[in-house]
C-alpha positions in Angstrom: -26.9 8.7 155.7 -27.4 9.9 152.5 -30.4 11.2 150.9 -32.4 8.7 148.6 -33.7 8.8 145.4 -35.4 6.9 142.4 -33.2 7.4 139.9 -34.6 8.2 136.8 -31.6 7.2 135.0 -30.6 3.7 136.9 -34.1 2.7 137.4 -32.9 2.0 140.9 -32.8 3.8 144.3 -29.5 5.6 145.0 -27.9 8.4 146.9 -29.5 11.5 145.5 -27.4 15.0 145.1 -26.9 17.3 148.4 -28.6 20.4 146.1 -30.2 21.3 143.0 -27.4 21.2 140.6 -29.6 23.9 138.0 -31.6 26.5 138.3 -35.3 26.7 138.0 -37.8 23.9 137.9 -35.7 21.5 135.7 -32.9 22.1 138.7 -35.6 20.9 141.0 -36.6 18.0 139.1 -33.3 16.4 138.8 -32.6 17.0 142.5 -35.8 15.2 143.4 -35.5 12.3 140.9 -31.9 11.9 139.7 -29.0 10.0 141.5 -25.2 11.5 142.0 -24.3 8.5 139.8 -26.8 9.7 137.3 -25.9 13.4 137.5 -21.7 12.5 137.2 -22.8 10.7 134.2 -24.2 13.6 132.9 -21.5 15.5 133.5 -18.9 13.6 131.4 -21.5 13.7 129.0 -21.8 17.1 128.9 -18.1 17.9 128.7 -18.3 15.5 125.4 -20.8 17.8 124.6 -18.8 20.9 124.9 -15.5 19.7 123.6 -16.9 18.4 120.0 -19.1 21.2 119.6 -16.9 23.3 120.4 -19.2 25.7 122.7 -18.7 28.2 125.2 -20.9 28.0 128.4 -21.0 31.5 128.9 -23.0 31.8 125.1 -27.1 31.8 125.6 -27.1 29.2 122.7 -25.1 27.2 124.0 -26.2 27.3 127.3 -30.0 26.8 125.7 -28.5 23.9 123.4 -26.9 22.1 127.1 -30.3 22.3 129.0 -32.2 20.5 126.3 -29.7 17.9 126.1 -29.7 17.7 129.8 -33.5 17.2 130.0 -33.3 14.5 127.3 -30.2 12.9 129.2 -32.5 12.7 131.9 -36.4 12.7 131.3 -36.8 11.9 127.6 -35.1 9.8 124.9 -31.6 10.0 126.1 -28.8 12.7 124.7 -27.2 11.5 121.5 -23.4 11.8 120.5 -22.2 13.7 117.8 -21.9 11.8 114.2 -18.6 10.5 114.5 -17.8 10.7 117.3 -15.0 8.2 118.5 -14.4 7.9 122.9 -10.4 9.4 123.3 -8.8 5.6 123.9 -7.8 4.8 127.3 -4.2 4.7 127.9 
């Protein structure tokens, strides 16, 4: 059985991640309070992110620019899309 969670995101319980998915304490907190729903939303909304920025992981900006935008995705106002920014249409 899964490991359990209040999702911070869903406002629900769900199945919670298998590991911290960041380093550090903000690693921790997500692990304890964000679901594997909740984190695979992230994700796709990090890639969004990355593509229409145009930023490389591997820059300490960009890296510092990601984890804010990851702790508001999760524990403050939400993560905002870039002006303009149209989702690709599904084909």
């Amino acid at each position: 059985m899964p490991r359990m969670v209040q999702c911070v995101v869903l406002k629900r319980e769900a199945p919670g991640l298998d590991r911290p998915p960041y380093p550090g304490a903000l690693g921790k907190r997500i692990y304890e309070q964000v679901s594997r729903e909740a984190w695979g939303r992230w994700v796709q909304h990090q890639v969004m992110l990355i593509n229409e920025y145009r930023l490389s992981p591997i820059e300490p900006k960009a890296r510092q620019f990601l984890e804010a935008e990851m702790e508001k995705f999760f524990f403050g106002p939400g993560s905002t899309r870039p002006e303009g920014y149209a989702p690709p249409e599904e084909q």
